[in-house]
NULUM-811208 format. One line per 5 residues: number of its first residue (from 1); for each residue y negated, z negated, x of N, C-alpha, C. Coordinates in steps of 0.001 Angstrom, whole numbers. Example, Ala and Ser with C-alpha at 12.3 -4.5 7.8 and 13.67 -1.06 7.14 Angstrom:
residues 2
1 = 5690,-7800,13190,4500,-7800,12300,3300,-7800,13200 ~ 2250,-7080,12850,1060,-7140,13670,-30,-7870,12900 .
***
This chain:
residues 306
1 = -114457,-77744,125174,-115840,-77280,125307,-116740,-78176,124470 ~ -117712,-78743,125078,-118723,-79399,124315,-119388,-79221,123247 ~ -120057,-79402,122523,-120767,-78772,121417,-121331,-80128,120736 ~ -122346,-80133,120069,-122809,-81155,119600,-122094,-82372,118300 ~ -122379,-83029,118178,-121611,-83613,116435,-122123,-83073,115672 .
6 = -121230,-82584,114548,-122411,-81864,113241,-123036,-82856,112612 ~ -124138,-82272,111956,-125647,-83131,112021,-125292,-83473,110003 ~ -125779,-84496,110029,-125592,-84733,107990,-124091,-84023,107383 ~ -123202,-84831,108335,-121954,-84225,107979,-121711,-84802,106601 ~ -121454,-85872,106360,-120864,-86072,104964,-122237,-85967,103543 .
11 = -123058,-85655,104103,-124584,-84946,103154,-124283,-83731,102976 ~ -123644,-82833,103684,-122908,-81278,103920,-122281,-81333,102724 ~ -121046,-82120,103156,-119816,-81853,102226,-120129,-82118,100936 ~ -121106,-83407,100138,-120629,-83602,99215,-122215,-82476,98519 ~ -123360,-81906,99492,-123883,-80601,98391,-123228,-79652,98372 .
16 = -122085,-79399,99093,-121199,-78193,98574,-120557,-78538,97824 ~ -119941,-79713,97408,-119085,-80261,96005,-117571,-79321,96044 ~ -116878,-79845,96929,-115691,-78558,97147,-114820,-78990,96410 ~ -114388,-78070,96089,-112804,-77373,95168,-112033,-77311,96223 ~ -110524,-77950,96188,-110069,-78139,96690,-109320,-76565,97311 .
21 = -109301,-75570,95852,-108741,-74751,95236,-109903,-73547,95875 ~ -110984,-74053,96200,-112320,-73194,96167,-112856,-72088,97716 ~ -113076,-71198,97701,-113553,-70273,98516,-114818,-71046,99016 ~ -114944,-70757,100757,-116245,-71349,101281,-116722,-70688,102132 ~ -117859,-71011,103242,-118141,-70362,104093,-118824,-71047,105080 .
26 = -118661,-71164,106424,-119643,-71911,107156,-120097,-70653,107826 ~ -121494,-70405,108002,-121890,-69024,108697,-122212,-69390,109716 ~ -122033,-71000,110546,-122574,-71130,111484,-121684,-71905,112039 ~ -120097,-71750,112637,-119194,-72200,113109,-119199,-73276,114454 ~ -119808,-72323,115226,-120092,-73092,116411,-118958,-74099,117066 .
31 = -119057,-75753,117223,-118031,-76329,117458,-116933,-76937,116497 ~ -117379,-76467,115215,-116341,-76277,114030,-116211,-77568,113700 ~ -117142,-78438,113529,-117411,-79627,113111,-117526,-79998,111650 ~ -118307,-79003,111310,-118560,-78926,109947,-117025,-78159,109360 ~ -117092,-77378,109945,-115679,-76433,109280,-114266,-77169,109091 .
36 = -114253,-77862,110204,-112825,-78606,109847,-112946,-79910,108832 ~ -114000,-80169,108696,-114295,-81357,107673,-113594,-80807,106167 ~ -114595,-79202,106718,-114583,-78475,104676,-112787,-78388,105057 ~ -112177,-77685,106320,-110695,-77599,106171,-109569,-78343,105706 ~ -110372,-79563,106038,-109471,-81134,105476,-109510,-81370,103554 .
41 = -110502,-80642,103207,-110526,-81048,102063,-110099,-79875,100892 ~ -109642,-78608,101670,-109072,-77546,100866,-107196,-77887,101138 ~ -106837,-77463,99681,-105089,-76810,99767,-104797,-75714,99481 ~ -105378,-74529,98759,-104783,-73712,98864,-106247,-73136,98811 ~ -107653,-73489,99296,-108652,-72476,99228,-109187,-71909,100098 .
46 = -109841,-71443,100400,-110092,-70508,102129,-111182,-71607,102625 ~ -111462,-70677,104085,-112610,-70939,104992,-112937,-70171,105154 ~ -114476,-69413,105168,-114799,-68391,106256,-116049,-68485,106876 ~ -115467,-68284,108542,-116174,-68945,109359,-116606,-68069,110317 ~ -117885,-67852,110101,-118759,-66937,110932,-119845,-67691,112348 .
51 = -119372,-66562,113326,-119761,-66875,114531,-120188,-65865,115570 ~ -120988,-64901,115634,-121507,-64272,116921,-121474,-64556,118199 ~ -121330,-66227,118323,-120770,-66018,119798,-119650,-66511,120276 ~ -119086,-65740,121456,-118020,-65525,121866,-117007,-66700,122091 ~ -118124,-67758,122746,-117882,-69154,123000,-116945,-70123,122185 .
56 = -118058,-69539,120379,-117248,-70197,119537,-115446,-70158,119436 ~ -115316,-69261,119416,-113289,-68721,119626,-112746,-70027,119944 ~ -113271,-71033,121386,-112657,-71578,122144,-112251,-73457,121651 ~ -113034,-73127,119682,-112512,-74318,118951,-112401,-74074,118275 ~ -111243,-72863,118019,-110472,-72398,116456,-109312,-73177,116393 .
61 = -109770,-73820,115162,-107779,-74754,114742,-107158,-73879,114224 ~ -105864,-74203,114734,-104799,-73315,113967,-105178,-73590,112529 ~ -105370,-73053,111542,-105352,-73601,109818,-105114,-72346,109541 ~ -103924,-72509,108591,-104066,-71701,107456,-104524,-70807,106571 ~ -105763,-71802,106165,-106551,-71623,104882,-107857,-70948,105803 .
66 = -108077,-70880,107458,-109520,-70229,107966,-109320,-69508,108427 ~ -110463,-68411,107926,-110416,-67070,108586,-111712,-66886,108982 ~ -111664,-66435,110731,-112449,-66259,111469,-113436,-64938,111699 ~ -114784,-64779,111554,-115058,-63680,111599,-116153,-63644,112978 ~ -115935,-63277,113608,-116639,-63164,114655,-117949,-61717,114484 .
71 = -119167,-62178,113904,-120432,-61410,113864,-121302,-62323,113307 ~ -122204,-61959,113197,-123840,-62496,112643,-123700,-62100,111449 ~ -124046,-63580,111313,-123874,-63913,109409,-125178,-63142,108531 ~ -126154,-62222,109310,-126495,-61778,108572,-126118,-60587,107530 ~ -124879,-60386,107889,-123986,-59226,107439,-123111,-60105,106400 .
76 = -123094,-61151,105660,-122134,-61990,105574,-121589,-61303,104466 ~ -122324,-60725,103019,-121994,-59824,102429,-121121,-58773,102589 ~ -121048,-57595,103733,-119952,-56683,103779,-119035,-57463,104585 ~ -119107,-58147,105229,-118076,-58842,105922,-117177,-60057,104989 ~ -117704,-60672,104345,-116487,-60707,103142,-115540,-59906,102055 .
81 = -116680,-58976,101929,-116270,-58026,101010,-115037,-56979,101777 ~ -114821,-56954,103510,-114060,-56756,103837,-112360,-57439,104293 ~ -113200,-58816,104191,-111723,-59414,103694,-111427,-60316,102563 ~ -111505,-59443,101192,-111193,-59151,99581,-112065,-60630,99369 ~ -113122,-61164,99530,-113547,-62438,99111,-114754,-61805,98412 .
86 = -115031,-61373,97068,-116527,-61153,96490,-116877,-62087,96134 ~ -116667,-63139,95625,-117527,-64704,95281,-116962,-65502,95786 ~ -117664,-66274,96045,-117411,-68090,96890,-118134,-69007,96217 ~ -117600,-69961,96561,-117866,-71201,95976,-118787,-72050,96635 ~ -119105,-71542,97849,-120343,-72368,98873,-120359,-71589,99557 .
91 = -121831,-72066,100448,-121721,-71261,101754,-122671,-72390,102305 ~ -122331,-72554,103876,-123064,-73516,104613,-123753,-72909,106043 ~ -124928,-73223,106352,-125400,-72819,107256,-126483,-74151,108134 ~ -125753,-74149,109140,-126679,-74918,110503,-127464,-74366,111121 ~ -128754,-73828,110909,-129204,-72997,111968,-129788,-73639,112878 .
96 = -130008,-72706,113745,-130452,-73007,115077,-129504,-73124,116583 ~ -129270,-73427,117216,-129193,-73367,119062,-128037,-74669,118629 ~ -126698,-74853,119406,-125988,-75943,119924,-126401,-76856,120595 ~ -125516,-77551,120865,-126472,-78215,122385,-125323,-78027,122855 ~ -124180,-76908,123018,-123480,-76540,124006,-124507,-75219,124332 .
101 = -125028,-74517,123612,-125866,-73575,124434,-126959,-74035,125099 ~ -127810,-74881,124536,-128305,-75373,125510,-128139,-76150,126415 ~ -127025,-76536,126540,-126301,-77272,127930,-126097,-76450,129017 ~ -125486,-75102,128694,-125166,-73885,129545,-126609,-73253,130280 ~ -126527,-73716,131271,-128238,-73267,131797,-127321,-71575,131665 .
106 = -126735,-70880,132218,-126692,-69857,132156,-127251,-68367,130986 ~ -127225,-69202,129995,-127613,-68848,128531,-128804,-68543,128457 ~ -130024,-69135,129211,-130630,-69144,129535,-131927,-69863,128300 ~ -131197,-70628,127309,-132020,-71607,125981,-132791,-72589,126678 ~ -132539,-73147,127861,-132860,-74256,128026,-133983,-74691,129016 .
111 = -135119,-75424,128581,-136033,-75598,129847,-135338,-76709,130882 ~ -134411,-76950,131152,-134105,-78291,131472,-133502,-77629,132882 ~ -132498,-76921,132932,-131341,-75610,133821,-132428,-74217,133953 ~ -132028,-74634,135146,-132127,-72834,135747,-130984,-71753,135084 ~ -131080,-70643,135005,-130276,-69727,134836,-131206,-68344,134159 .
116 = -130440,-67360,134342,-130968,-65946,133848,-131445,-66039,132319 ~ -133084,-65212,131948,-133070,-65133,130707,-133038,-64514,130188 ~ -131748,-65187,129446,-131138,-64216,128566,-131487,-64415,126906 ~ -130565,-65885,126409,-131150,-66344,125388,-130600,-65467,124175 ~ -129535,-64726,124446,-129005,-64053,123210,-128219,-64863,122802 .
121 = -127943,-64945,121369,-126790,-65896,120584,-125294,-65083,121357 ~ -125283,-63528,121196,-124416,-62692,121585,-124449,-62304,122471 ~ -124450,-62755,123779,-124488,-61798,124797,-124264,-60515,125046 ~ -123690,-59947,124140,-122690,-59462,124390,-123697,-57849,123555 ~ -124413,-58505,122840,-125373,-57206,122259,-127251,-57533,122283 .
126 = -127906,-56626,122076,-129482,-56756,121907,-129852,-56468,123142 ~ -131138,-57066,122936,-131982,-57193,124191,-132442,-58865,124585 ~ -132589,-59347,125847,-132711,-60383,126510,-134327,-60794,126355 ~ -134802,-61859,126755,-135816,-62439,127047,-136379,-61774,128051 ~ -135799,-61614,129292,-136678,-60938,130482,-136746,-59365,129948 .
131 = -135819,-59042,129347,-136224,-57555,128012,-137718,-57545,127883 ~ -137558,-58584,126968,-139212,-58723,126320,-140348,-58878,126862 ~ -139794,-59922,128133,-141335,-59958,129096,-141637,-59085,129653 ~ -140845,-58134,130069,-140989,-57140,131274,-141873,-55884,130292 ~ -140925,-55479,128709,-141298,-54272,128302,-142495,-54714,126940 .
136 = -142869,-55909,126456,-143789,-55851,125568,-144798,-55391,125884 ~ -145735,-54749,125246,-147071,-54737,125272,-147943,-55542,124828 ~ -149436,-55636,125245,-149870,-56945,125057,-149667,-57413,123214 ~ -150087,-57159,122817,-150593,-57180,121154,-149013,-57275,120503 ~ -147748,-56685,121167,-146606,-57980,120803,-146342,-58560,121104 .
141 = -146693,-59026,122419,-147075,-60211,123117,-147540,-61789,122185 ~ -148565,-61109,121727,-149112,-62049,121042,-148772,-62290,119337 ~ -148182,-61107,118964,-147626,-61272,117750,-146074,-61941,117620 ~ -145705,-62057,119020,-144101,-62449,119198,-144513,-64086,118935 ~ -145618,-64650,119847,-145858,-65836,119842,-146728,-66693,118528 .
146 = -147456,-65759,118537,-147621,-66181,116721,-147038,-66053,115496 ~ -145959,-65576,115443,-144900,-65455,114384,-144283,-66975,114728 ~ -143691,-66668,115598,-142503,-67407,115944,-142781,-69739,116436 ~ -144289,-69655,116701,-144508,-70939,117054,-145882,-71421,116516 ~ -146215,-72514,117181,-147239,-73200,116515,-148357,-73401,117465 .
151 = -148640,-72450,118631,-149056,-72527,119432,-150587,-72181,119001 ~ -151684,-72590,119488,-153040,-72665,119277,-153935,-71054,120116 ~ -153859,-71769,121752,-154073,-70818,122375,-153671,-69832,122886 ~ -153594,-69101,122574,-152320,-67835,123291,-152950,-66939,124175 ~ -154204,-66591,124438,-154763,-66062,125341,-154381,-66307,127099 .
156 = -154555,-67626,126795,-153781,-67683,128581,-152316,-67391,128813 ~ -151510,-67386,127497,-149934,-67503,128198,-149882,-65918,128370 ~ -150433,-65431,127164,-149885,-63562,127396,-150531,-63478,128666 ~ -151751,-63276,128810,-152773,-63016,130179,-151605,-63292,131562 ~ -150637,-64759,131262,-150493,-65225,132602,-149226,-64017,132615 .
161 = -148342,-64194,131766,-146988,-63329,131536,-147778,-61806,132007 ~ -148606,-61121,131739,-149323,-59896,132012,-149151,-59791,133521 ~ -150147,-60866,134126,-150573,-60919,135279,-148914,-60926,136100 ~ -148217,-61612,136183,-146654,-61941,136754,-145994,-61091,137091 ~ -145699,-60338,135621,-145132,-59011,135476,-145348,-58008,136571 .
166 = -146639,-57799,136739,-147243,-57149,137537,-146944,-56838,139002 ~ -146951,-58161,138954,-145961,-58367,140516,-144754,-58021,140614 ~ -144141,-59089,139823,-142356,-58535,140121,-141963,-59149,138356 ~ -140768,-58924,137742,-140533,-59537,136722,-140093,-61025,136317 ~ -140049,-61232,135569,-139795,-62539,135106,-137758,-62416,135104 .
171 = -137579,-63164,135245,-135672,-63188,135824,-135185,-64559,135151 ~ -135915,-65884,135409,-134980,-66951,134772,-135699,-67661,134892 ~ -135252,-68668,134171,-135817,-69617,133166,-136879,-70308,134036 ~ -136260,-70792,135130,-137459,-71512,136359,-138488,-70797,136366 ~ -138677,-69633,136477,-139754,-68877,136874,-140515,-68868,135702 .
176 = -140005,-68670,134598,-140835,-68919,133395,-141559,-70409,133317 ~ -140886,-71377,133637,-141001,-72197,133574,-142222,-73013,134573 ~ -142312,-72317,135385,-143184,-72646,136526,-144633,-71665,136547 ~ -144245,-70650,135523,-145480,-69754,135013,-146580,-70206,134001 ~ -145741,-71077,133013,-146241,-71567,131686,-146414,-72854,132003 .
181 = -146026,-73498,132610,-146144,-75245,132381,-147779,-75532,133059 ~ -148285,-74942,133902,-149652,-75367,134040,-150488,-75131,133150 ~ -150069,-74341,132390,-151225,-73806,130695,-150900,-74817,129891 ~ -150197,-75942,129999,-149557,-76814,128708,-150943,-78418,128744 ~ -151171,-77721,127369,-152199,-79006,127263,-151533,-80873,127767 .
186 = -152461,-81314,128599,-152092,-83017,128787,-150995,-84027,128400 ~ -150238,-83996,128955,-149253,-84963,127995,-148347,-84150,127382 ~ -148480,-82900,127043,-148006,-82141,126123,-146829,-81167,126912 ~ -146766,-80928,128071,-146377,-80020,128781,-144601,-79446,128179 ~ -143615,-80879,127761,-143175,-80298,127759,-142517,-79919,125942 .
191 = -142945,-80312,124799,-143676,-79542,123620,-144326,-78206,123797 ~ -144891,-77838,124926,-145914,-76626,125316,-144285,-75654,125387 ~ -143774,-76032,126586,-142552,-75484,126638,-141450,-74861,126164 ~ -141288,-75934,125232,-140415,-75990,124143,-140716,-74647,122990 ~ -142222,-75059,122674,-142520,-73822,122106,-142301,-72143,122218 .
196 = -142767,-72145,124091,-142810,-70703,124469,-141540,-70457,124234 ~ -140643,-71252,124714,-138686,-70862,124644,-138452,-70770,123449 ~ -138845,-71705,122771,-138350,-71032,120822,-138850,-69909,120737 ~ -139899,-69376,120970,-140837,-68245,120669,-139982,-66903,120869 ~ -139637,-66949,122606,-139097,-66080,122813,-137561,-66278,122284 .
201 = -136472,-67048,121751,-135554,-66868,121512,-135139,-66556,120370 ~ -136483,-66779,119187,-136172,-66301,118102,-136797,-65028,118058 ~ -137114,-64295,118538,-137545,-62702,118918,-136492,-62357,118956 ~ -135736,-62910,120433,-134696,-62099,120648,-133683,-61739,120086 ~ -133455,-63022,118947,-132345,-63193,118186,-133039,-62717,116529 .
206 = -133952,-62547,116607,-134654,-61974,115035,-133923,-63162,114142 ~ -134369,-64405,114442,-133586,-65318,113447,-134584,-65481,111948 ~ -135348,-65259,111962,-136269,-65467,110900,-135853,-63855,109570 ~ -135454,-62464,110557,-134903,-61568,109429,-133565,-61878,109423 ~ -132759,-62735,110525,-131600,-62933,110277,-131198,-63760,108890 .
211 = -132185,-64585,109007,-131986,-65742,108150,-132466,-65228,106336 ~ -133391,-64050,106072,-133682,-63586,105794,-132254,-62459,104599 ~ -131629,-62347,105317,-131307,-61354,104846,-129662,-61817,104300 ~ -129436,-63015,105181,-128439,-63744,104782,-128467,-64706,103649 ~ -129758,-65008,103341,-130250,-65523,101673,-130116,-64861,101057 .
216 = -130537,-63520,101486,-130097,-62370,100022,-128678,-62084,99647 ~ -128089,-61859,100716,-126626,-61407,100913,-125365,-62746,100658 ~ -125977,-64364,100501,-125769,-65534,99875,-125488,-65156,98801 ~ -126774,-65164,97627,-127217,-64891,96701,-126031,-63725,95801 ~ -125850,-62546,96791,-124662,-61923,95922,-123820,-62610,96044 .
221 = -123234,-62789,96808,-121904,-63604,96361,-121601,-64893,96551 ~ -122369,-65632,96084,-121831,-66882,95270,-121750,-66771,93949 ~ -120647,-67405,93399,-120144,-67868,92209,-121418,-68277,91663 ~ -121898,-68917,90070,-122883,-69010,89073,-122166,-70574,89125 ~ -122973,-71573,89960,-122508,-72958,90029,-121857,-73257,91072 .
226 = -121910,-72103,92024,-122047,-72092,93489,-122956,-72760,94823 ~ -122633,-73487,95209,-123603,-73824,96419,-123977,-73643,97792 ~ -125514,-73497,97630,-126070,-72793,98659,-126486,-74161,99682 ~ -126109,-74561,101242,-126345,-75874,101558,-127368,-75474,103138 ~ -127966,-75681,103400,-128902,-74959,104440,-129516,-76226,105576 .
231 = -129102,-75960,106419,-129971,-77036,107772,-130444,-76506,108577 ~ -132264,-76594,108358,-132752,-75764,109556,-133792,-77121,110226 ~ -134350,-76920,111620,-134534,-77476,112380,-136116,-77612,112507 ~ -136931,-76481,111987,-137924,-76497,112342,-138941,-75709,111139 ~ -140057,-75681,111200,-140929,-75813,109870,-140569,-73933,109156 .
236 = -140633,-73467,109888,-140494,-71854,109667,-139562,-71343,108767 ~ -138365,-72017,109536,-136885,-71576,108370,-136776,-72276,107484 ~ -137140,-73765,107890,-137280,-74571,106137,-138028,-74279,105612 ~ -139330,-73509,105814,-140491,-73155,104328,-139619,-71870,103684 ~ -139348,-71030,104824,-137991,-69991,104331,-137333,-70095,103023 .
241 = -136007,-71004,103693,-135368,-71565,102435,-136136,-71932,101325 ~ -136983,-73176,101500,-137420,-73820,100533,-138201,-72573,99608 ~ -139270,-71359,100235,-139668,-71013,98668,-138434,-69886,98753 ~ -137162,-69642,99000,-136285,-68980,98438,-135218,-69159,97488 ~ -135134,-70795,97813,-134476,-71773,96231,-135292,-71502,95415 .
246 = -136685,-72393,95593,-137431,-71935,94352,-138311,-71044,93760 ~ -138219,-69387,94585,-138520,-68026,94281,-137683,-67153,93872 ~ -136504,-67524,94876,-135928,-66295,94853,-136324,-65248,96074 ~ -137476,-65539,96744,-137739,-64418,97597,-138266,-65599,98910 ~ -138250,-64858,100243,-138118,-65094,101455,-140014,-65388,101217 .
251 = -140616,-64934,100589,-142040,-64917,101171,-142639,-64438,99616 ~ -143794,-65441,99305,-144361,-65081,97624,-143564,-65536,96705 ~ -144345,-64865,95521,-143871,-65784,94403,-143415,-65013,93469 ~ -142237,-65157,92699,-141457,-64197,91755,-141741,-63830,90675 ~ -142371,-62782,90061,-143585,-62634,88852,-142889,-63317,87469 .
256 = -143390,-63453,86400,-142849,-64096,85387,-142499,-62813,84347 ~ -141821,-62953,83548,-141332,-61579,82329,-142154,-61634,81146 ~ -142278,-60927,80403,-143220,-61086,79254,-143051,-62335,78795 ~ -142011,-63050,78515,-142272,-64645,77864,-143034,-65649,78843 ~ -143482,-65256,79940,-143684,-66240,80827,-142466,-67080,81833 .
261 = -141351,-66525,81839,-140624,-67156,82649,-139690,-66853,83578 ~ -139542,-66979,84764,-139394,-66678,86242,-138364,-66690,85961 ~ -137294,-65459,86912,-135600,-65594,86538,-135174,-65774,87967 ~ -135219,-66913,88094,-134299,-67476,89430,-133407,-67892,90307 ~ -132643,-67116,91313,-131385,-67312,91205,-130839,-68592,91498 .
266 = -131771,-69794,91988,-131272,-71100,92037,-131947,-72484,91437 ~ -131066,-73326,91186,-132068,-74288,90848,-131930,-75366,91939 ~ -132915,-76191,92363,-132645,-77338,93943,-131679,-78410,93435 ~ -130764,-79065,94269,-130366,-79725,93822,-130819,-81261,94121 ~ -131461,-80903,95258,-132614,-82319,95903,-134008,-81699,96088 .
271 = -135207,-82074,95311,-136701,-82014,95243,-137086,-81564,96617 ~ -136502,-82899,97498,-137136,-83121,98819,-135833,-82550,100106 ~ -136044,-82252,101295,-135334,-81981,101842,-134595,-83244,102106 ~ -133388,-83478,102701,-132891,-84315,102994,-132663,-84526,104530 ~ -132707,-85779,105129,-133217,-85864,106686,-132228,-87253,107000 .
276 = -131713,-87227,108277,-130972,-88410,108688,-131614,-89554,108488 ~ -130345,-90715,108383,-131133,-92329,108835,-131581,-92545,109682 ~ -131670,-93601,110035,-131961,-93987,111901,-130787,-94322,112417 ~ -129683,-94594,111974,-128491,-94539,112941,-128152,-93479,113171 ~ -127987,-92689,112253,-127677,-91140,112533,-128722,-90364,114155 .
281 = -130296,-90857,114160,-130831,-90044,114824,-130920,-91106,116013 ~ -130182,-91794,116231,-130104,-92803,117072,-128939,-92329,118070 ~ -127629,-91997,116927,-126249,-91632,117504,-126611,-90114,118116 ~ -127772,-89487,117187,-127107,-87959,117402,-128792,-87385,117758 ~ -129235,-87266,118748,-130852,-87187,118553,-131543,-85827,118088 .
286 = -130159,-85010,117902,-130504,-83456,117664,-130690,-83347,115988 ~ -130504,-84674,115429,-130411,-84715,113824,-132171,-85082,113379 ~ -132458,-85805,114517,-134511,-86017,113944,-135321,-85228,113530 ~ -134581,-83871,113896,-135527,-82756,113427,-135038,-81599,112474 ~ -133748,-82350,111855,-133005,-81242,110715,-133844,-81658,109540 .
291 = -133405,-80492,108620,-133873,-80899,107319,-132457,-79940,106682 ~ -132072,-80508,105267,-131394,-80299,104708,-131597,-79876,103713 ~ -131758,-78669,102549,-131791,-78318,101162,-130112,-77540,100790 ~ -130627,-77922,99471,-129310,-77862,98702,-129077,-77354,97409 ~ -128952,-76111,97025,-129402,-75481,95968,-128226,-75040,94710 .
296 = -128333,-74526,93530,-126871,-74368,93022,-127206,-72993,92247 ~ -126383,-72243,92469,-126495,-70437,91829,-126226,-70473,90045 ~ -127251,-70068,89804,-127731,-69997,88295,-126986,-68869,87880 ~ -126644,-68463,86639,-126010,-67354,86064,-127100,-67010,85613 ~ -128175,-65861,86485,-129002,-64939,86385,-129055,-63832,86777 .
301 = -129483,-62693,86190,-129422,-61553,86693,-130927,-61487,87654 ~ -130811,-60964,88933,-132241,-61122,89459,-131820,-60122,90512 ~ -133409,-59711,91412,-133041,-58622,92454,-134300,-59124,93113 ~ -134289,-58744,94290,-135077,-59419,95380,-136277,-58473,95455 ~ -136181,-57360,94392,-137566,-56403,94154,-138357,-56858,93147 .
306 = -138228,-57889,92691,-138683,-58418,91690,-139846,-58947,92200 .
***
């Protein structure tokens, strides 16, 4: 099964700094690219490798040392804690879409393929894209698309999605596709695109509380000199991360204690995000738009009510 090359592979490995000996985690398994790298470099320390979709299963190596958990890493917390792991020594996360899911027109990620929209990481649970078009009302309509993208005008796309509906529902991706692309400013059409489909797929998939809640649930259990290694794709989840290395919190700023000083559970281990060469985004074109941070767990006491 296809799946993309993992993106800043040997930039991965060496901000997790692995113990050979050491507990890890990739929460974003996928074609196990990244995972078998960290597998090559453990002897007697684990893997744990989280994956919600089903797909993933179909590039599990036999190893030893990995144990497979099939759910959404936003649970990553009780789901270690159910198989006896309370601290780790890293945890790694790729977020965002394959380009085996978006290869699968069926999946329905992709403007490129026809197929049903669906657009769940899990098929297998939630609600779908044509969910959302059919049952939003206007005003989450427009709050789905302004959360989630960078879109300017939004008056014509809800209006057009309104108007459609009306008739008969929205079903797959073509039809979406042939709804929205005349609203796409000059030149721009298919950026215009791109947008509405992120829009609606991170709704569907709540990746922004996913991502959210799996920083917090990081945060407990890593080890104090533990590393936190994060690749997200697009401006939203990297401002995310970034003020959650250096807050502590998903959103705002972490008040200071009577001496004046912020108790934070990480310190960065790179200022700036870290981003491919040009051979890299040459070989791999899905790497031009990663960004990489890399953080290390402080021995602090802190709580996310802070």
């Amino acid at each position: 099964m296809s799946y993309h090359d993992p993106v800043l592979l040997a930039e991965c490995l060496e901000g997790l700094n692995i113990d050979p000996t050491g507990s890890y985690v990739d929460v974003t398994f996928g074609g196990g690219g990244h995972s078998k790298a960290i597998l090559d470099r453990l002897t007697t320390g684990k893997l744990y490798a989280f994956d919600q979709d089903p797909d993933a299963k179909h590039n599990l190596p036999e190893h030893p040392n990995l144990v497979f958990i099939a759910a959404n890493f936003r649970y990553i917390k009780n789901h270690l804690r159910l198989h006896g792991a309370k601290q780790v020594d890293g945890i790694l996360a790729d977020l965002g879409v394959s380009s085996h899911q978006f290869d699968e027109g069926e999946r329905g990620f992709s403007i490129r393929f026809d197929g049903p929209l669906d657009m769940r990481m899990n098929p297998n649970t939630g609600i779908s894209a044509a969910d959302i078009l059919t049952t939003y009302e206007e005003q989450a309509l427009y709050d789905l698309f302004r959360k989630h993208t960078d879109l300017r005008s939004l008056r014509p796309l809800v209006n057009a999605i309104l108007m459609s509906r009306a008739t008969a529902p929205l079903t797959t991706t073509t039809e979406l596709r042939e709804l929205v692309e005349p609203l796409a400013p000059r030149g721009q059409w298919h950026k215009y695109l791109a947008q509405v489909f992120q829009g609606l797929r991170m709704e569907v998939n709540q990746e922004l509380e996913v991502l959210e809640e799996m920083l917090y649930g990081a945060t407990d259990v890593l080890k104090p000199g533990g590393r936190l290694v994060i690749m997200s794709y697009h401006s939203l989840e990297d401002r995310m991360v970034k003020n959650f290395i250096r807050e502590g919190k998903a959103e705002g700023q972490t008040e200071s204690d009577f001496y004046g000083v912020k108790h934070v559970p990480y310190k960065a281990i790179s200022r700036k995000p870290i981003i491919a060469t040009a051979q890299e985004n040459a070989r791999n074109p899905r790497a031009t738009s990663a960004k990489l941070r890399i953080a290390e767990r402080l021995e602090v006491t802190w709580s996310k009510d802070v």
